[in-house]
PDB file with one MODEL, atoms N, CA, C and O in Angstrom:
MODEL        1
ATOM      1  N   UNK A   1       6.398   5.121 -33.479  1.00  0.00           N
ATOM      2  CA  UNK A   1       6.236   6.351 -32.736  1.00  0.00           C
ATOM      3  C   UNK A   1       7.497   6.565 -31.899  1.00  0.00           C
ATOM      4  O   UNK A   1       7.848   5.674 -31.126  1.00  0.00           O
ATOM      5  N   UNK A   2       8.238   7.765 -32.017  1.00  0.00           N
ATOM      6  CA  UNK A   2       9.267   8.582 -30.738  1.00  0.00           C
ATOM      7  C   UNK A   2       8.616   8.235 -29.475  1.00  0.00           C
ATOM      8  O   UNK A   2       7.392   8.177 -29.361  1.00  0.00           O
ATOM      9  N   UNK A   3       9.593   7.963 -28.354  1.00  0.00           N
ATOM     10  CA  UNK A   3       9.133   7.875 -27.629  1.00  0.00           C
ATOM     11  C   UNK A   3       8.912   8.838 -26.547  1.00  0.00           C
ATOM     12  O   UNK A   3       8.477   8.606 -25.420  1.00  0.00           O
ATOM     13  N   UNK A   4       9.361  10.211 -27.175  1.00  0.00           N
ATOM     14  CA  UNK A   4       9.095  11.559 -26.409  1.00  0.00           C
ATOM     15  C   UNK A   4       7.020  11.898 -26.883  1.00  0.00           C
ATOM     16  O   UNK A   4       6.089  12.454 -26.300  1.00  0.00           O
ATOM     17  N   UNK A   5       7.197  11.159 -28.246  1.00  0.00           N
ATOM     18  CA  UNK A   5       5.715  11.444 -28.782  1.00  0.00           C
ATOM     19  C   UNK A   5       4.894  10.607 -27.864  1.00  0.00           C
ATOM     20  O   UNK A   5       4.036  11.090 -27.124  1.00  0.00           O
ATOM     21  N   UNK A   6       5.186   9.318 -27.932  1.00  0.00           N
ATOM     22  CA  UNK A   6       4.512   8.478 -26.897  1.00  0.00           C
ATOM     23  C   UNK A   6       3.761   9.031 -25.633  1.00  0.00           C
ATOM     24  O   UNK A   6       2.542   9.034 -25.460  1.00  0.00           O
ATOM     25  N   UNK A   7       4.603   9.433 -24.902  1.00  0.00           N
ATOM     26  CA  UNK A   7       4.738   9.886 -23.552  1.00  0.00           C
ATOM     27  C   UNK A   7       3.622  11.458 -23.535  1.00  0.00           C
ATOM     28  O   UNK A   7       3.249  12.082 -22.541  1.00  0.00           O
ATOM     29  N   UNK A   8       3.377  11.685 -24.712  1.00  0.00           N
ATOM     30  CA  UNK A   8       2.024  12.837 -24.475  1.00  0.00           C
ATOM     31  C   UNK A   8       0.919  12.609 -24.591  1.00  0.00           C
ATOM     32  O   UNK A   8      -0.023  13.399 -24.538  1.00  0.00           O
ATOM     33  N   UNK A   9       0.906  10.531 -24.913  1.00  0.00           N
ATOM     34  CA  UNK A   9       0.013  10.358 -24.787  1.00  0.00           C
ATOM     35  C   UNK A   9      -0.955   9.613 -23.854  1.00  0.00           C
ATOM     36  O   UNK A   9      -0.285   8.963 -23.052  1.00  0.00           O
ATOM     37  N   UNK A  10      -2.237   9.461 -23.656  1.00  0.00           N
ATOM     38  CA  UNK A  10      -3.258   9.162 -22.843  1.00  0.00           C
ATOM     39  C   UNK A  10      -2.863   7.816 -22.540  1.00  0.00           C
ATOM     40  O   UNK A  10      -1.836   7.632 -23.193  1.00  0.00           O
ATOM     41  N   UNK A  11      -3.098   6.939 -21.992  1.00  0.00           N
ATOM     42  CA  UNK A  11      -2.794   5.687 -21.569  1.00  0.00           C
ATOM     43  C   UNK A  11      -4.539   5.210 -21.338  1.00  0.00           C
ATOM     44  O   UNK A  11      -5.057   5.740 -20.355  1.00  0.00           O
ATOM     45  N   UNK A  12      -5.277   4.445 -22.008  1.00  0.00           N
ATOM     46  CA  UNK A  12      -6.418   4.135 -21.089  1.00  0.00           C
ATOM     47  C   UNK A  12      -6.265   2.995 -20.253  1.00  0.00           C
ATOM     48  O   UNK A  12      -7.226   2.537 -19.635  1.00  0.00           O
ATOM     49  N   UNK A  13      -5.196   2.536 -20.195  1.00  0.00           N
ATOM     50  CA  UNK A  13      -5.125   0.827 -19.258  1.00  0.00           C
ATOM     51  C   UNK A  13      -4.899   1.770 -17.795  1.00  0.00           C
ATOM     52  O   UNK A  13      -5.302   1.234 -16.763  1.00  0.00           O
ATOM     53  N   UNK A  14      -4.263   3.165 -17.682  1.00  0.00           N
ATOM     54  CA  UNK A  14      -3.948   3.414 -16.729  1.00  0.00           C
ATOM     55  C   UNK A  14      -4.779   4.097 -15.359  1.00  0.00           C
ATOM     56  O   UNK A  14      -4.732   5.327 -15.371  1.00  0.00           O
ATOM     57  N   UNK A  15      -5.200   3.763 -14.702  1.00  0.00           N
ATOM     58  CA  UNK A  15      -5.820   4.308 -13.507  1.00  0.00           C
ATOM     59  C   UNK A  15      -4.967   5.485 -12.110  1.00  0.00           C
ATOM     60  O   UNK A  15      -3.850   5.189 -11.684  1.00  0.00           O
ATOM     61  N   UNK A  16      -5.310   6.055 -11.875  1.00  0.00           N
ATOM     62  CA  UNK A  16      -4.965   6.885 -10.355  1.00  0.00           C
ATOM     63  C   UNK A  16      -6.203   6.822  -9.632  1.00  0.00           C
ATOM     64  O   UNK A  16      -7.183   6.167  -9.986  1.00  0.00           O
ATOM     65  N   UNK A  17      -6.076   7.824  -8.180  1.00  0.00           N
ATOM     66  CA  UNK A  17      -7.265   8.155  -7.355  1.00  0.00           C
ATOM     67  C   UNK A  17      -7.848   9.420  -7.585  1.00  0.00           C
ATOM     68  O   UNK A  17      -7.373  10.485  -7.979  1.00  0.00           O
ATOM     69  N   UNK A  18      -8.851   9.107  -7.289  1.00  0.00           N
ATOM     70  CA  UNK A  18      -9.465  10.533  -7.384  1.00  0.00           C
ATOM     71  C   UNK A  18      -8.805  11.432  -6.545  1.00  0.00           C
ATOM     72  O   UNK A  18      -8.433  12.557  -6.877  1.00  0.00           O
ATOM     73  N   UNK A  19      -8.651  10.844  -5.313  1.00  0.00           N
ATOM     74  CA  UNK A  19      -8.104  12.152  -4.223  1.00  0.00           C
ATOM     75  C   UNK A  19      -6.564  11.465  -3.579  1.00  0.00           C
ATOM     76  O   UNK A  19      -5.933  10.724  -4.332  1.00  0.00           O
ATOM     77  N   UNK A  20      -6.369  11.568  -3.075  1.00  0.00           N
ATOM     78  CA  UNK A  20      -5.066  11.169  -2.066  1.00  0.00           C
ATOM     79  C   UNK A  20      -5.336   9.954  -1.221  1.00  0.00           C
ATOM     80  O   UNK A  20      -4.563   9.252  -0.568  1.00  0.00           O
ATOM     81  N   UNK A  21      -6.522   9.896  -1.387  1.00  0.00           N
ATOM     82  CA  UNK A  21      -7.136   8.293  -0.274  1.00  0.00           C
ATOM     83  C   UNK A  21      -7.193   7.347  -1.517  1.00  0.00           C
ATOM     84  O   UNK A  21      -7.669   7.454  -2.648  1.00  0.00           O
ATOM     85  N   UNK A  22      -6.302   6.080  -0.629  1.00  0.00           N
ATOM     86  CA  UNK A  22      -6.246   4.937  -1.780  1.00  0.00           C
ATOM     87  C   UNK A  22      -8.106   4.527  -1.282  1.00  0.00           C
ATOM     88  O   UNK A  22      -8.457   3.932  -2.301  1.00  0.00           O
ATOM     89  N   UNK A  23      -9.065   4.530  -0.561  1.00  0.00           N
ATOM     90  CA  UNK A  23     -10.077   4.373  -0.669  1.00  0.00           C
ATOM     91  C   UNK A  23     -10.425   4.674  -1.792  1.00  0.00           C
ATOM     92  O   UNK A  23     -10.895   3.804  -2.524  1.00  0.00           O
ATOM     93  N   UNK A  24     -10.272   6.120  -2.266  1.00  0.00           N
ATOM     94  CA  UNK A  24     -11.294   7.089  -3.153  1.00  0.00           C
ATOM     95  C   UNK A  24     -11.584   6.026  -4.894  1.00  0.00           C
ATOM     96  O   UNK A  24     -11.055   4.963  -5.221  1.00  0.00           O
ATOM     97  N   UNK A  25     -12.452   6.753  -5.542  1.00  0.00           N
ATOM     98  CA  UNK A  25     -12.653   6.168  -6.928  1.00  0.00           C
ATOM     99  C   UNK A  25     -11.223   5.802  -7.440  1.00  0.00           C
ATOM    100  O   UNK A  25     -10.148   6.117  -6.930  1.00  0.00           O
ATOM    101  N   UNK A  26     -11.429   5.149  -8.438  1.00  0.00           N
ATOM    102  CA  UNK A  26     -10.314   5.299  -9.403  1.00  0.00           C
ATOM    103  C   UNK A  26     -10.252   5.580 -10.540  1.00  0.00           C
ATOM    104  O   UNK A  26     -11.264   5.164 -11.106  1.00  0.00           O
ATOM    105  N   UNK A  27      -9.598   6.070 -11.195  1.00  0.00           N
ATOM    106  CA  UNK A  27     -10.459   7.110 -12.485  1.00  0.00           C
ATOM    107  C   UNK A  27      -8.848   7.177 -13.174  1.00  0.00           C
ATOM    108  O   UNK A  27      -7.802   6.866 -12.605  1.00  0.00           O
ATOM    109  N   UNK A  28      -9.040   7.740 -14.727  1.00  0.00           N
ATOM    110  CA  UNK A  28      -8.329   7.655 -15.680  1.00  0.00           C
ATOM    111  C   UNK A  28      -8.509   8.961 -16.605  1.00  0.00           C
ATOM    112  O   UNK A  28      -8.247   8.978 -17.808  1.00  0.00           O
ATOM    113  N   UNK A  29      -8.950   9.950 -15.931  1.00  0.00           N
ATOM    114  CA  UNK A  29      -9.430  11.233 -16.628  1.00  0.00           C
ATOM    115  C   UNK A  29     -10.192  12.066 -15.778  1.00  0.00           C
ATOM    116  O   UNK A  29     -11.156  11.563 -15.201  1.00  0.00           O
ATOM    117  N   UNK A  30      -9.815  13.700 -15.542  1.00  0.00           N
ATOM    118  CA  UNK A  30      -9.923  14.678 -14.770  1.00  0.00           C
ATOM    119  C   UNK A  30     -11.546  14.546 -14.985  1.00  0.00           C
ATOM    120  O   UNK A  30     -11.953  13.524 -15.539  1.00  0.00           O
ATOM    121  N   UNK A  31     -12.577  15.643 -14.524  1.00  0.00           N
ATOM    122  CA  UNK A  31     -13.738  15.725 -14.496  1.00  0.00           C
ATOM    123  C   UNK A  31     -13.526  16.608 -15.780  1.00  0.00           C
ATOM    124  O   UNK A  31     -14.102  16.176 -16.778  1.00  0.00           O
ATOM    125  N   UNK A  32     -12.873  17.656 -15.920  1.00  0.00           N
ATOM    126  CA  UNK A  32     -13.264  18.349 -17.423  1.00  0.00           C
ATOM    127  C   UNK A  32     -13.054  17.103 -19.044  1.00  0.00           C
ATOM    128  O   UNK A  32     -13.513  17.268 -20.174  1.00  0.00           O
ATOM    129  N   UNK A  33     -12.336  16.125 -18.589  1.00  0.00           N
ATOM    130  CA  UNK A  33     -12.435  15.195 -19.636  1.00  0.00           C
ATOM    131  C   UNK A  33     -10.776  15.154 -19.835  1.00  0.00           C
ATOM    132  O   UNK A  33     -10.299  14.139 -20.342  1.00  0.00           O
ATOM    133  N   UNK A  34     -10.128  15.959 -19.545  1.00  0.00           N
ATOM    134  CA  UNK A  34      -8.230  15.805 -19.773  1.00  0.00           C
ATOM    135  C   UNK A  34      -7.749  14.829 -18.994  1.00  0.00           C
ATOM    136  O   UNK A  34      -7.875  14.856 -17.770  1.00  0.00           O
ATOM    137  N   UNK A  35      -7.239  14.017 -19.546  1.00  0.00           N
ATOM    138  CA  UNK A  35      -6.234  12.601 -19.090  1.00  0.00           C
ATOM    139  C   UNK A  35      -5.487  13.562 -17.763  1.00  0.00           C
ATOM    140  O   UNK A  35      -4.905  14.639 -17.892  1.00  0.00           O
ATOM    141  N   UNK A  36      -5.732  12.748 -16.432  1.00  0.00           N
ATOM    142  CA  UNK A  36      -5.203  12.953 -15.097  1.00  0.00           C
ATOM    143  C   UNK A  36      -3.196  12.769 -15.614  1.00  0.00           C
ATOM    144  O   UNK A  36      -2.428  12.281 -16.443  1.00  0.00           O
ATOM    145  N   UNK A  37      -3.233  13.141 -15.047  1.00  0.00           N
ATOM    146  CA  UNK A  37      -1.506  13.638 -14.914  1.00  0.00           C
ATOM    147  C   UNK A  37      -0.677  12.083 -14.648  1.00  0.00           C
ATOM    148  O   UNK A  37       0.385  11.835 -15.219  1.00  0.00           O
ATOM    149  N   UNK A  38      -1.281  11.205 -13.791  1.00  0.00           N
ATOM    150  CA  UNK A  38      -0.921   9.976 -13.413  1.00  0.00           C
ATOM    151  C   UNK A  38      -1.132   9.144 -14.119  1.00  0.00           C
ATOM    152  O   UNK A  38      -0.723   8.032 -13.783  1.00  0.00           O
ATOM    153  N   UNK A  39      -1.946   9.297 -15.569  1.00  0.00           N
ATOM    154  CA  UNK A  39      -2.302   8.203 -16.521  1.00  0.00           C
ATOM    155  C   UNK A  39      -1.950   8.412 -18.213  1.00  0.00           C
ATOM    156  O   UNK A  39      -2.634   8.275 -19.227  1.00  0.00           O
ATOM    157  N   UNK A  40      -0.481   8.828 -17.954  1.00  0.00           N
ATOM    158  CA  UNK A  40       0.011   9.534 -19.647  1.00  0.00           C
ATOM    159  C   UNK A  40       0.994   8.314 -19.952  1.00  0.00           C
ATOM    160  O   UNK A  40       1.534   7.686 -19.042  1.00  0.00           O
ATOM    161  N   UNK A  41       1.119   8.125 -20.846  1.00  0.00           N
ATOM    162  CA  UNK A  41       2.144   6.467 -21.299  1.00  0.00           C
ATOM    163  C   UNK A  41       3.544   6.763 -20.999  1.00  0.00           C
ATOM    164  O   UNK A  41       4.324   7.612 -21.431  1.00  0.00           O
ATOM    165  N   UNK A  42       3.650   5.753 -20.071  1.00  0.00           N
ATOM    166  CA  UNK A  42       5.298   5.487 -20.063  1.00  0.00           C
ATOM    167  C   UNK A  42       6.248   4.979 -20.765  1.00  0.00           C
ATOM    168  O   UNK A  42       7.302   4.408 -20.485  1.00  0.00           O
ATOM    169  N   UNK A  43       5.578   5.347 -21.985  1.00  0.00           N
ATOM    170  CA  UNK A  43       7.002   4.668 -23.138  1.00  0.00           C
ATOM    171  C   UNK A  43       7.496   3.222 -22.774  1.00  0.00           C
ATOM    172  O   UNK A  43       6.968   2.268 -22.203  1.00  0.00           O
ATOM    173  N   UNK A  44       8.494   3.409 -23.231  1.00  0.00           N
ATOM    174  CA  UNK A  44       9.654   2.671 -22.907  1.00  0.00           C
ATOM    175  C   UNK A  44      10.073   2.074 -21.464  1.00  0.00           C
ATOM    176  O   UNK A  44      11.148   1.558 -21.160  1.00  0.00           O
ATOM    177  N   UNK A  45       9.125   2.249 -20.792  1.00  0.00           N
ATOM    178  CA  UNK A  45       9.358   1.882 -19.059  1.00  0.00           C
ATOM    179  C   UNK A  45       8.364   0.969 -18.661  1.00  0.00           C
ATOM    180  O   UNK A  45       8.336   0.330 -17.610  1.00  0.00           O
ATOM    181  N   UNK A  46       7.228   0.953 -19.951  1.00  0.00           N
ATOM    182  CA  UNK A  46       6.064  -0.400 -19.800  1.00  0.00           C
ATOM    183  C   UNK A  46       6.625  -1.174 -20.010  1.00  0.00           C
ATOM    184  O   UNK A  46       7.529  -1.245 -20.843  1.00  0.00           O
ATOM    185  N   UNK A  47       6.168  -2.102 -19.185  1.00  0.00           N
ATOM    186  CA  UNK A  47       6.446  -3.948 -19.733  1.00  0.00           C
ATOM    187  C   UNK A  47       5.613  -3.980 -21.134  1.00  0.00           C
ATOM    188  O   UNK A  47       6.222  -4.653 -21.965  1.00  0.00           O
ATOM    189  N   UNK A  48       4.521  -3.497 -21.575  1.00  0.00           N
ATOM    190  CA  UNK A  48       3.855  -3.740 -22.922  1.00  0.00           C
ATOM    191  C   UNK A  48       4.473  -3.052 -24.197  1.00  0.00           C
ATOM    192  O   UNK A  48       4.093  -3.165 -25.362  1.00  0.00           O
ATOM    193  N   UNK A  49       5.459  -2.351 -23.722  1.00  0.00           N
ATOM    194  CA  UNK A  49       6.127  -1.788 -24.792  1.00  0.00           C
ATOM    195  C   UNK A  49       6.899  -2.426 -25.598  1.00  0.00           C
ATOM    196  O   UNK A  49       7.420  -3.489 -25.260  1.00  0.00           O
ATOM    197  N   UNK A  50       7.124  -1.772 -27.008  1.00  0.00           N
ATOM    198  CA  UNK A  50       7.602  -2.700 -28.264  1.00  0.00           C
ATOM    199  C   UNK A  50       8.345  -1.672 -28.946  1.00  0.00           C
ATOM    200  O   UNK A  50       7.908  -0.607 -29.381  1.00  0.00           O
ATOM    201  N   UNK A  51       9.748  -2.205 -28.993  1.00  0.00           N
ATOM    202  CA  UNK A  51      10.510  -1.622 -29.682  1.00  0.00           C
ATOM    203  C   UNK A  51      10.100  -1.783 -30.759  1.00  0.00           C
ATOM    204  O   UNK A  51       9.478  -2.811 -31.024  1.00  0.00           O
ATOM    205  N   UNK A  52      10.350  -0.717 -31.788  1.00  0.00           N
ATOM    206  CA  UNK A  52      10.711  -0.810 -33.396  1.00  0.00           C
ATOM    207  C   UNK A  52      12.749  -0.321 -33.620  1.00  0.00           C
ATOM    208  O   UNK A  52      13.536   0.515 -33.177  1.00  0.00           O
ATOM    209  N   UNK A  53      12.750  -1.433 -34.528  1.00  0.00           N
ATOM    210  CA  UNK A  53      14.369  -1.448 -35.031  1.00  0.00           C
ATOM    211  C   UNK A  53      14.555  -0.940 -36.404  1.00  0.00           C
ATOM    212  O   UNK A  53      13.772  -0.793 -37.342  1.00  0.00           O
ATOM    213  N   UNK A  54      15.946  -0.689 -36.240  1.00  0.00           N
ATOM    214  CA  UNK A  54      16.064  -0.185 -37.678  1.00  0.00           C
ATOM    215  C   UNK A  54      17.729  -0.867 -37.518  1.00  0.00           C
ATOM    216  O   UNK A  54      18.530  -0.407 -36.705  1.00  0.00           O
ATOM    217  N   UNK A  55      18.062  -2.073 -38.484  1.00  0.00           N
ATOM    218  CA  UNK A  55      19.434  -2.711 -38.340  1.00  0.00           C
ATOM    219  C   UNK A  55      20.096  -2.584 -36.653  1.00  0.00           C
ATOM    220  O   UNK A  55      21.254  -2.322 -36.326  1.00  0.00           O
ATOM    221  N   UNK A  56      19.018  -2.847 -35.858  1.00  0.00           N
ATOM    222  CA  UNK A  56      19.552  -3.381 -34.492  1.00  0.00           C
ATOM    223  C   UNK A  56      19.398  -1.939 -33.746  1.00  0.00           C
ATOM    224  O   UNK A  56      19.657  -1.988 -32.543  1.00  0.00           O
ATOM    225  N   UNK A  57      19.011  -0.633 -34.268  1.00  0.00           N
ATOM    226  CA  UNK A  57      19.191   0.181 -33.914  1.00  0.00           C
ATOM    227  C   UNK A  57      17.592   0.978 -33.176  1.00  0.00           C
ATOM    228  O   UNK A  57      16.875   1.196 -34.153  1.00  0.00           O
ATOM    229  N   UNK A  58      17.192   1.233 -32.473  1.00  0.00           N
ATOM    230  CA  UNK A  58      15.721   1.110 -31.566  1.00  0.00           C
ATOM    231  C   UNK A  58      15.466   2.809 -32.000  1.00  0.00           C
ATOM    232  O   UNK A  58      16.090   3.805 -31.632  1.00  0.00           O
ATOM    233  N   UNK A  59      14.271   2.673 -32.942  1.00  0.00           N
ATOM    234  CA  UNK A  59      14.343   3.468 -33.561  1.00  0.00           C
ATOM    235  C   UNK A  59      12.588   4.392 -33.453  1.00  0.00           C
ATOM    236  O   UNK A  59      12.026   5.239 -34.147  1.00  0.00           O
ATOM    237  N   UNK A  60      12.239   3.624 -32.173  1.00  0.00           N
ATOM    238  CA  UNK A  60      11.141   3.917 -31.697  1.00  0.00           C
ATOM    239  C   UNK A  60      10.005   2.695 -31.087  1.00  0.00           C
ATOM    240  O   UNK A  60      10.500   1.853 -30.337  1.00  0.00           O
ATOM    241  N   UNK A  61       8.973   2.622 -31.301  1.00  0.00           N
ATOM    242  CA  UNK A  61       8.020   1.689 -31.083  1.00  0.00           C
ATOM    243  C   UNK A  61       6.336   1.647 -30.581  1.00  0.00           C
ATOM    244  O   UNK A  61       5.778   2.530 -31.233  1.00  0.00           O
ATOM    245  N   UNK A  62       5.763   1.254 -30.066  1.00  0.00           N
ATOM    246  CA  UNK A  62       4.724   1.121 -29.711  1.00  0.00           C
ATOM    247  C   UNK A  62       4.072   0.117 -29.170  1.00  0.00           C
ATOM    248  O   UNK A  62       4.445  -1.056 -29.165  1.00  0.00           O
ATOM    249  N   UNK A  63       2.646   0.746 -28.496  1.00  0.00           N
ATOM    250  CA  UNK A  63       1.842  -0.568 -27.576  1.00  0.00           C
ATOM    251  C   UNK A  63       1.897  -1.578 -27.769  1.00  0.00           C
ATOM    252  O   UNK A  63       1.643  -2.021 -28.889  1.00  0.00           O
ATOM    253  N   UNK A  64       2.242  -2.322 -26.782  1.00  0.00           N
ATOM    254  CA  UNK A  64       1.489  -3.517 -27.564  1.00  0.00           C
ATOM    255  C   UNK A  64       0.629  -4.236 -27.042  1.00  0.00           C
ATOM    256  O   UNK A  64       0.442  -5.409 -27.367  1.00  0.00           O
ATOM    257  N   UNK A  65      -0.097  -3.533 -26.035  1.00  0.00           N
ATOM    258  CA  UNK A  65      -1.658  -3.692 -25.785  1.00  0.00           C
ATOM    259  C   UNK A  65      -2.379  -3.934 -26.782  1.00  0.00           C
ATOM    260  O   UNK A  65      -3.070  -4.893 -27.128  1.00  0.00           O
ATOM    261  N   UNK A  66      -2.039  -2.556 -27.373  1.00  0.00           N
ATOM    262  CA  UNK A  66      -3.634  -2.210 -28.566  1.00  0.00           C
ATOM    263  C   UNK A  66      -3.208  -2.743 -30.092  1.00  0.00           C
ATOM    264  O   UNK A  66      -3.938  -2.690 -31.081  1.00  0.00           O
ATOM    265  N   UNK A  67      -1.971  -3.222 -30.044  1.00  0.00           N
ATOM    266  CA  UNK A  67      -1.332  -3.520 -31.746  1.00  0.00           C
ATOM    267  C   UNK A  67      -1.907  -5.106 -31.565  1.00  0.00           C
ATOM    268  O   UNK A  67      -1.770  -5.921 -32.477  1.00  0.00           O
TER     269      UNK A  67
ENDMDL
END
């Protein structure tokens, strides 16, 4: 996977707050059901991320949580 493609997607390892209080819930998806803004994959900026090569050349990659 591109890692511009990556990055539109949902993350479920990822959590935010419901509100602005680190008290509040913590949640991973708006109330209408759309992935919160704070929990979309960071590519290439996770520690769980996995390059794919092509002759040394980083040619994309993926989770490697879920692989």
């Amino acid at each position: 996977m591109k890692i511009e493609d990556a990055k539109q997607k949902w993350c479920p390892f990822a959590r935010s707050y419901a509100s602005h209080d680190s008290s509040a819930a913590s949640i991973n998806r708006e109330w209408d059901g759309s992935p919160d803004n704070g929990t979309m994959c960071i590519a290439d900026r996770c520690m769980a991320w996995r390059e794919l090569r092509d002759n040394g050349v980083v040619t994309g990659g993926c989770c490697g949580l879920v692989k």
